[in-house]
N, C-alpha and C positions, 0 to 999 in steps of 0.2 A: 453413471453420470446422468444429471437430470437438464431439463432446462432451465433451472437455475443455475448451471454453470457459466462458466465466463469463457470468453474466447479473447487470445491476444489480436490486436488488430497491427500490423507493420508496415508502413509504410512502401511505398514502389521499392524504395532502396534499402529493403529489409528491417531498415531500424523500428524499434517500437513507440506507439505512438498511445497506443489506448489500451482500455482492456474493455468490451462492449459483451452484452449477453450472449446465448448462442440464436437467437429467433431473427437479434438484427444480424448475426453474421453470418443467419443463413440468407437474409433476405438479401443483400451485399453480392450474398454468392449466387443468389438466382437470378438479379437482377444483372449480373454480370459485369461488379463496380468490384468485384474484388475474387481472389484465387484462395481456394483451401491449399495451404504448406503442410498441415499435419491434421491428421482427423483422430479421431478414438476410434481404436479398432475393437472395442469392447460394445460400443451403441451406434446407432440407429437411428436416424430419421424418418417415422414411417408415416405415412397418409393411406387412403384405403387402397389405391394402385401401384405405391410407389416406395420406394425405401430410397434415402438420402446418405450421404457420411457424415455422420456431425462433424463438425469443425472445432479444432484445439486451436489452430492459429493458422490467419488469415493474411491475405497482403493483395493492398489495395491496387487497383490497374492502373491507378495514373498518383500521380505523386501530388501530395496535400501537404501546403507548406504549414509548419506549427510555429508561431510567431514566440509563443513561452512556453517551455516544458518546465518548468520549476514546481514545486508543491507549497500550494497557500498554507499560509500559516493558518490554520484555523482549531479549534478544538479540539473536534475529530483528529483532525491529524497529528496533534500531539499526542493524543489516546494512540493512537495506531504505532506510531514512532515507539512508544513505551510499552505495547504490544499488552495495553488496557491493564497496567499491573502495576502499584502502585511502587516508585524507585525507589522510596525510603522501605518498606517491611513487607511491599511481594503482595499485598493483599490488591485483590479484584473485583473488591465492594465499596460501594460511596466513592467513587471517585469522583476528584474536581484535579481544575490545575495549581500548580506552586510556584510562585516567580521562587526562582533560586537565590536570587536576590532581590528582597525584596522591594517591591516597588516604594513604601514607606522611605526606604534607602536610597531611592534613585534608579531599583534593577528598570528594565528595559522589558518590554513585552515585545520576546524575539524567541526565535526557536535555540538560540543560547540560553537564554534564561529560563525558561518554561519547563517543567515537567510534570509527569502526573502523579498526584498523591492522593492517597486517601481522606477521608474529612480528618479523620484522628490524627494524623501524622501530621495534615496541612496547618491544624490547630494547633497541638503543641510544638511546631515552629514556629506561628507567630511570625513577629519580624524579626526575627533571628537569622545570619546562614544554617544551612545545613551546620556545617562545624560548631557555630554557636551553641545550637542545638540539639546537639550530640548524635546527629546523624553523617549519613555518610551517601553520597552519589556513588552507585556500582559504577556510571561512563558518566564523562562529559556531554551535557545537551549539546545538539549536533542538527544544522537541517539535512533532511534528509533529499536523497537524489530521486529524482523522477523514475529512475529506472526500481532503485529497492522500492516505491511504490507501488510500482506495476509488479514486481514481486511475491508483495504481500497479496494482493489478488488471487496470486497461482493455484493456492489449496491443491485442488488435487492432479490439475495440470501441468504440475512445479516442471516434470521433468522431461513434457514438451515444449515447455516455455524457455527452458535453459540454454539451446545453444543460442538463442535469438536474445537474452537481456547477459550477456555474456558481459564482463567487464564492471558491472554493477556489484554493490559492494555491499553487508551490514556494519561498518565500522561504526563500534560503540553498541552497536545489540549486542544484549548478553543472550543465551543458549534460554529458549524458555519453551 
């Protein structure tokens, strides 16, 4: 584990709220604004006196209210949603996004209608549906939930992070 890894951040009352580096959640934890829940027992936090436990996930001392947990529709997060692979033929180069319907049509720029495709694919639909087009959606576009974001984060702390984003869901990801 390096410090480029992530740490869960959880709220007083255990729920998830972030996912922040480990350097801010070691500072959280020395500054004594928040409690290690789970460290990696494989690393190390060393300075030349002292050795630390890194932190896998943390929870804050006093409870932070979060006005919106939802996920902004933005580009990226479309990319992410479709886990950067194009829904029409699977490829993971040139990508842009698709209204599914297209906006020529009326579609809607919404996380219903949005997905990501390749140039080649985006282009020979055209303003076509998918169906038109002779293509086919593997899932229905879907927004996705705050918590499968803080999910995709987890990489290699998936299975620290699990009892804590419990109830969170990938419906409509396919296995990739």
């Amino acid at each position: 584990m390096r410090l480029s890894s992530k740490v869960l951040v959880l709220n007083l009352d255990y729920n998830p709220i972030t996912v922040c580096s480990v350097q801010r959640a070691f500072l959280l934890v020395y500054l004594e604004k928040a409690e290690i829940i789970r460290e990696n027992q494989k690393t190390r936090l060393r300075t030349v006196n002292h050795s630390y436990p890194m932190p896998s996930v943390i929870k804050l001392k006093s409870y932070v209210s979060i006005p919106y947990k939802g996920v902004m529709l933005t580009r990226d997060n479309i990319f992410k949603r479709d886990l950067y692979t194009c829904v029409y033929c699977g490829s993971k180069k040139d990508l842009t996004l698709d209204h599914v319907v297209p906006k020529a049509r009326g579609g809607k720029t919404s996380w219903t209608n949005l997905v990501t495709a390749c140039k080649r694919c985006n282009a020979s639909k055209g303003d076509y549906t998918p169906e038109e087009a002779g293509l086919s959606l593997p899932y229905a576009p879907f927004k996705p939930s705050y918590i499968m974001f803080l999910k995709s984060f987890a990489g290699y702390d998936y299975h620290d992070w699990m009892p804590f984003l419990n109830g969170a869901d990938y419906t409509g990801l396919r296995a990739g």
